[in-house]
C-alpha positions as CSV (number, residue, x, y, z in Angstrom):
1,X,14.3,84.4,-39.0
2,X,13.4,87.3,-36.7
3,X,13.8,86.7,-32.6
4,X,10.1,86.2,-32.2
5,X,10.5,83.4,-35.2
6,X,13.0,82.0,-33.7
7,X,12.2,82.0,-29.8
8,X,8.8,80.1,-31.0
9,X,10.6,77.7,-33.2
10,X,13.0,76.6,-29.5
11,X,9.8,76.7,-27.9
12,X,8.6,74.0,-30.2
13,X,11.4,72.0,-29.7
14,X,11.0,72.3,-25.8
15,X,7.9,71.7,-25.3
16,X,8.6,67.9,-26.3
17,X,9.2,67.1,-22.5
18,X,12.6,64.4,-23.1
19,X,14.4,66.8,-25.3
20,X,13.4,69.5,-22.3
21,X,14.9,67.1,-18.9
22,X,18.2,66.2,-21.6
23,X,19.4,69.5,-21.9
24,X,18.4,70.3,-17.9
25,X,20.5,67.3,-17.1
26,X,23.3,68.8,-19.1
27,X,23.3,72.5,-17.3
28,X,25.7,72.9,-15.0
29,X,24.8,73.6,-11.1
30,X,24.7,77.8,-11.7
31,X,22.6,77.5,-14.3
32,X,20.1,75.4,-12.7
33,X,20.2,77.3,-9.8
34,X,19.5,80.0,-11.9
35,X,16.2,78.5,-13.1
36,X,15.1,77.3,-9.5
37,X,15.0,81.1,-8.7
38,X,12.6,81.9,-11.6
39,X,10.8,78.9,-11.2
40,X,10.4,80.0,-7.1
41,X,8.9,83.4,-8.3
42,X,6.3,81.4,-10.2
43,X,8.5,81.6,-13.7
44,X,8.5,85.6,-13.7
45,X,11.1,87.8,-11.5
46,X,13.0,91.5,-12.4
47,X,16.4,90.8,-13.6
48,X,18.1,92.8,-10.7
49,X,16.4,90.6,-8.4
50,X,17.2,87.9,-10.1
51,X,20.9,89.0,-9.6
52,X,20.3,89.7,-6.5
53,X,19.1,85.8,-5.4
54,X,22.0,84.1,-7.4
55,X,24.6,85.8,-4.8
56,X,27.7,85.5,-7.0
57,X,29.8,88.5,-9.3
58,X,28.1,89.8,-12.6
59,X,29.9,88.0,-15.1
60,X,29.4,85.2,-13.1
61,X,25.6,86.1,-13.3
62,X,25.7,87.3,-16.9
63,X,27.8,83.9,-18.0
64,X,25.1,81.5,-16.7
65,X,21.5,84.3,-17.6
66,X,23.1,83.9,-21.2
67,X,23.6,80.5,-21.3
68,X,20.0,79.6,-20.1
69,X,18.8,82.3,-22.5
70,X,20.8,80.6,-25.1
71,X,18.8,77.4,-24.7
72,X,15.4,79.5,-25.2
73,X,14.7,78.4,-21.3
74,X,14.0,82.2,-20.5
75,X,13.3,85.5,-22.3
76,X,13.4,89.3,-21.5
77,X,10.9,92.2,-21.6
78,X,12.7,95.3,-22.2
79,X,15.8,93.9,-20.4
80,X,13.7,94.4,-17.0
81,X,11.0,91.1,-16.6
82,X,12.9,87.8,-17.0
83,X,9.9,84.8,-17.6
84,X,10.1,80.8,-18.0
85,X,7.4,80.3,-20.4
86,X,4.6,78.2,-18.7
87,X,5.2,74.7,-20.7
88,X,8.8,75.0,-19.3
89,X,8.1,75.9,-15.8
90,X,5.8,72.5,-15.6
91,X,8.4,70.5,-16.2
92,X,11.1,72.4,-14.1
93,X,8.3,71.7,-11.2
94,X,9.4,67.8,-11.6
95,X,13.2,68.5,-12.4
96,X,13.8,69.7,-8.0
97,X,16.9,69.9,-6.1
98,X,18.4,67.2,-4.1
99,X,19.0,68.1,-0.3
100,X,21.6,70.4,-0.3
101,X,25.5,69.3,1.0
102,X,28.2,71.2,2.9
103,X,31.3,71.7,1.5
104,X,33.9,69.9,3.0
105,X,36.8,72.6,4.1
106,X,39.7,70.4,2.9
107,X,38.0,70.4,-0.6
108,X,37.1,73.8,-0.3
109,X,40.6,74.7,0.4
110,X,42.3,72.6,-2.7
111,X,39.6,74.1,-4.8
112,X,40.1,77.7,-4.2
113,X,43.0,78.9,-2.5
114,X,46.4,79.2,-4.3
115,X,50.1,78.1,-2.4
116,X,50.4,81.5,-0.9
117,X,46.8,81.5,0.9
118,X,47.9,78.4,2.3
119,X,51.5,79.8,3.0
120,X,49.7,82.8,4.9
121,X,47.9,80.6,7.5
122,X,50.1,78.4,8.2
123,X,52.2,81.4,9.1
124,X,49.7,82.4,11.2
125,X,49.0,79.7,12.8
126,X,52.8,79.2,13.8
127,X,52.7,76.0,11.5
128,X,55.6,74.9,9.0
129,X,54.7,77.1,5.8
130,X,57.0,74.5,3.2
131,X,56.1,71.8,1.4
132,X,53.6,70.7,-1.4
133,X,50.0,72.0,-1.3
134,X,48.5,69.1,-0.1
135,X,51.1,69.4,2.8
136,X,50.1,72.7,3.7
137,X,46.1,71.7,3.6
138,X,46.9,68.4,5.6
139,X,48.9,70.8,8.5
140,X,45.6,73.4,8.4
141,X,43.0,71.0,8.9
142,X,44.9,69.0,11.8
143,X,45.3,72.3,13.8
144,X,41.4,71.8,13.9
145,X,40.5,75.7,13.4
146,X,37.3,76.6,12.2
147,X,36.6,77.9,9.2
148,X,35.9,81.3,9.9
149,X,39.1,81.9,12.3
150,X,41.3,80.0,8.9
151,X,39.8,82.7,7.0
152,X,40.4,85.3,9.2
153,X,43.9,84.7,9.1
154,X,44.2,85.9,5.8
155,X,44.3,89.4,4.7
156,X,41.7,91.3,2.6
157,X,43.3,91.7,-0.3
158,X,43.6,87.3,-0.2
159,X,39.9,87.0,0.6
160,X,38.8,89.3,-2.4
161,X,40.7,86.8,-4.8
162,X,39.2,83.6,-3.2
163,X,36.0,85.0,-3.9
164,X,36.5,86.3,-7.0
165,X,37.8,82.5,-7.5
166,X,34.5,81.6,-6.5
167,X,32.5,84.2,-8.8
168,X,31.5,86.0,-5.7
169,X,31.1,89.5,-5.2
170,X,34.1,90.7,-3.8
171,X,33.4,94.4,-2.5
172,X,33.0,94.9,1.2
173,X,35.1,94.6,4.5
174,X,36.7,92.0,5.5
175,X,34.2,90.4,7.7
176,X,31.8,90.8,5.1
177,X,33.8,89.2,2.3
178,X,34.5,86.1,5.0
179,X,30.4,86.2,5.5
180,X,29.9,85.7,1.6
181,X,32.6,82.8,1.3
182,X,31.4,80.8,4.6
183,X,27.8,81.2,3.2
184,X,29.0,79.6,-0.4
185,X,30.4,76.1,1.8
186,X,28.0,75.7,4.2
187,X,24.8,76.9,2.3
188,X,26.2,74.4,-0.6
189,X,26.4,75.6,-3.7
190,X,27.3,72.2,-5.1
191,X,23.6,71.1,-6.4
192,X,22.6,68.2,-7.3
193,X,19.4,67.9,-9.3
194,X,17.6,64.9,-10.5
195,X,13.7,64.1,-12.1
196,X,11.0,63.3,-9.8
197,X,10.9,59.8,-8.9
198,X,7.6,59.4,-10.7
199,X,9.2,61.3,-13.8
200,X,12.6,58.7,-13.3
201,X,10.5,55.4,-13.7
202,X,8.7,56.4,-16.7
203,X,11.9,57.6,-18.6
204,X,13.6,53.9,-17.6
205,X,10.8,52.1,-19.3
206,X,12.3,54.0,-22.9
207,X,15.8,54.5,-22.2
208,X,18.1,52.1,-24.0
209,X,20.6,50.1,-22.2
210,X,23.9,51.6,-22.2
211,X,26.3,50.9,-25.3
212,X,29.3,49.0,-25.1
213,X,31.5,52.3,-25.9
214,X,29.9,54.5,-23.4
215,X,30.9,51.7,-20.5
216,X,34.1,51.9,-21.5
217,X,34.0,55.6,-22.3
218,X,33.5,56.2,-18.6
219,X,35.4,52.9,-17.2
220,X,38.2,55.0,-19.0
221,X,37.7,58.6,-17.8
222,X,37.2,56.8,-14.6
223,X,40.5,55.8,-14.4
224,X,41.9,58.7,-15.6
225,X,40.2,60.8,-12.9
226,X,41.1,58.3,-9.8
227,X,44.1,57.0,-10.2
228,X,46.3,58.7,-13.1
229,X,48.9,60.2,-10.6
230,X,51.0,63.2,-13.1
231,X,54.6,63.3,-12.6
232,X,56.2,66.7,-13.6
233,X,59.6,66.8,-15.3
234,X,61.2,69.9,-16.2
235,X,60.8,69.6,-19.5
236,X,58.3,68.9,-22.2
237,X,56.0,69.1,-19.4
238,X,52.7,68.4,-21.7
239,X,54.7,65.4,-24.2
240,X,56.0,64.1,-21.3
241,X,52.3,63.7,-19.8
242,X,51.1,62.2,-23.0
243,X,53.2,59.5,-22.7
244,X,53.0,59.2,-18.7
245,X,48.9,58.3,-19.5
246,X,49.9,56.4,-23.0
247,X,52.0,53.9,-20.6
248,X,49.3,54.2,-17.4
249,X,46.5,53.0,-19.8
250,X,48.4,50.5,-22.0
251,X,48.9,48.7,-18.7
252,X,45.4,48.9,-18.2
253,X,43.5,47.9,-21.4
254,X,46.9,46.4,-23.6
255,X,47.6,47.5,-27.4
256,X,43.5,48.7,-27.7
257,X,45.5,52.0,-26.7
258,X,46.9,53.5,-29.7
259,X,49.7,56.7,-29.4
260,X,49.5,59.7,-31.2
261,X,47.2,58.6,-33.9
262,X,46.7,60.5,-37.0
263,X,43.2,61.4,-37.7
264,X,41.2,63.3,-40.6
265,X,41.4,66.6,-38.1
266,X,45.2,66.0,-37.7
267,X,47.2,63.9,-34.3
268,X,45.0,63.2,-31.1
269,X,47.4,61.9,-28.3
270,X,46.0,58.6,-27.7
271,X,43.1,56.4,-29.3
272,X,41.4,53.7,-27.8
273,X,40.2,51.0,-30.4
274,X,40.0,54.1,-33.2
275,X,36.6,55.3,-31.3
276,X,37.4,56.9,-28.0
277,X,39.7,60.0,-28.2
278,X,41.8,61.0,-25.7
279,X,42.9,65.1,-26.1
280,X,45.6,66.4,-23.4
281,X,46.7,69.9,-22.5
282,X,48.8,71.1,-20.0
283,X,48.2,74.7,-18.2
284,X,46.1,75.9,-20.9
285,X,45.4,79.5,-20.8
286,X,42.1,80.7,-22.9
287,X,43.5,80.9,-26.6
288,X,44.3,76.8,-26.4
289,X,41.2,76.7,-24.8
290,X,39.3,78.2,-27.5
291,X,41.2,76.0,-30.3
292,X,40.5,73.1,-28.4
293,X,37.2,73.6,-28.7
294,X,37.3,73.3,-32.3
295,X,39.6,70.6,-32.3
296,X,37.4,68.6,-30.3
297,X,34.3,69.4,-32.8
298,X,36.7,68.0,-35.8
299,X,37.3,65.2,-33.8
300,X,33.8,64.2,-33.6
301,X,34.2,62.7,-37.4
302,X,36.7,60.4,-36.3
303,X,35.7,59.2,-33.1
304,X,32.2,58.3,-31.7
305,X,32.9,59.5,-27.7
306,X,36.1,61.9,-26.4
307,X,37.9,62.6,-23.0
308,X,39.7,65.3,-22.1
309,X,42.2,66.3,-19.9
310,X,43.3,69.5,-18.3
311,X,46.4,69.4,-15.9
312,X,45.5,73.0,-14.5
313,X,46.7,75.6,-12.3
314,X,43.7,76.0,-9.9
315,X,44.3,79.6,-10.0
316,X,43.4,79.2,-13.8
317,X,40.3,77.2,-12.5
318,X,37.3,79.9,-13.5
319,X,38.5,80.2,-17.1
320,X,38.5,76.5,-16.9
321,X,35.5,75.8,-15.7
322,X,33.6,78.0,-18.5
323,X,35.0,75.9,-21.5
324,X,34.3,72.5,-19.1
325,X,30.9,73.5,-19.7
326,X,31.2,74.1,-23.6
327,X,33.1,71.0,-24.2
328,X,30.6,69.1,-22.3
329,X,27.4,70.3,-23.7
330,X,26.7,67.6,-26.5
331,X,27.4,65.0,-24.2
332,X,29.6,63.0,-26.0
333,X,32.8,64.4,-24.3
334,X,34.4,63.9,-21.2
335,X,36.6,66.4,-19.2
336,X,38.9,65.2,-16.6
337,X,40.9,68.2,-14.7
338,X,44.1,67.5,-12.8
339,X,45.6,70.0,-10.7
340,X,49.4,70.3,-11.4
């Protein structure tokens, strides 16, 4: 099938408006935002423009332009004109962005600075530098700074990997750099988008009731994500994990959980009732990442919905983040990260 063959055949498929809103409600933030722009220049805009708008690093850029181009959402002209085809850009006029929120500093401060940033302001700032990160961000935001005199303390070569931790572009002095980063938290990048109200009331009337197996699905990665505390030992760091969640969720939902069950695709660490699996990895650099990818597509055969969980280094967080989104996209998996 050539490209034109095939961009009409996803066409097709998109033009059938449910199949459309599922796989917008499945894009993450970026790439949304990347489609607001095109859809705010009337569904046509140059690529370096384009660029230009989303604000962030190229391969941040090129990582979400190629995933909406993947999807058939957008398509090129001589690698210059970037267009949403019409029949898309009607519905993307109904799929709009909720009002934007700020981020708030504490978060933005677990989320993207490593132990050392934090070290290097509380240094500044004459405060005690020891102690667990959550120490360190609890001493910060009691000095009551603001957030550009927090960032200021640091030095330029700290602020360039914060916003390269953020996909921003990094170049510039050090005022500029602090400029980019206070303009990601308080311009909020964290989107939310939902369907027109309209839009939600007619897709209520077909959806079907949520299954049994999803409710529990997320009751599960609910708990898991709220009130799983990780205890490090020194060894065995990722066994010893598997059984720390084995024990929290048998005291939760009884023998239902089953440990280290065996499987057509080999061992998954834990089981609920043979049809939720429950994957865990601890500091996974990109290699495990990319088997685990695979590992959870074998997994599908066995089990009907998956959760997985990542006890990360958040300096490890934008490698992360990318197979999140992979692991994510069918929509039968579930990824809970943990920062360890």
């Amino acid at each position: 099938m050539d490209p034109d063959e095939l961009r009409k055949a996803i066409y097709d498929v998109l033009k059938n408006e449910p199949n459309l809103i599922e796989i917008l409600k499945n894009l993450p933030s970026n790439a949304l935002e990347l489609l607001d722009i095109i859809k705010d220049n009337k569904g046509k805009i140059k690529r370096e423009t384009l660029q230009e708008k989303f604000g962030k690093s190229y391969p941040t850029f090129r990582k979400y332009f190629n995933m909406v181009y993947s999807y058939g959402l957008i398509y090129s002209i001589d690698n210059y004109w970037i267009i949403t085809p019409s029949e898309i850009l009607k519905t993307l006029e109904s799929f709009v962005q909720e009002e934007e929120e700020t981020m708030r500093l504490d978060d933005f401060l677990k989320m993207y600075l490593l132990k050392e940033h934090l070290r290097e302001i509380c240094a500044r700032f004459d405060l005690p530098i020891s102690g667990k990160k959550e120490e360190l961000i609890d001493r910060i935001m009691k000095a009551n700074k603001p957030p550009e005199e927090i960032l200021g303390t640091l030095s330029l070569s700290s602020l360039k990997e914060i916003a390269e931790q953020m996909g921003l572009i990094k170049s510039g002095k050090k005022d500029e750099v602090i400029a980019r980063i206070l303009e990601h938290i308080s311009v909020a990048k964290i989107k939310e988008y939902y369907v027109t109200e309209e839009r939600k009331v007619s897709e209520e009337k077909e959806k079907k009731p949520r299954s049994k197996i999803d409710e529990i699905w997320t009751d599960i990665y609910s708990e898991i994500e709220q009130n799983f505390k990780m205890i490090i030992s020194k060894k065995d760091k990722e066994r010893d994990l598997e059984r720390q969640l084995y024990q929290y969720l048998y005291s939760k939902y009884g023998d239902k959980i089953k440990y280290e069950l065996r499987t057509k695709a080999g061992r998954i660490d834990l089981a609920f009732d043979d049809v939720i699996g429950i994957e865990l990895k601890y500091k996974p650099r990109k290699p495990t990442l990319q088997r685990l990818i695979q590992q959870v597509d074998e997994y599908r055969e066995d089990f009907k919905r998956i959760i997985v969980v990542l006890a990360v280094d958040p300096a490890n967080m934008r490698t992360v983040n990318a197979y999140k989104d992979k692991l994510e996209a069918r929509g039968d998996t579930k990824v809970v990260i943990k920062y360890v």
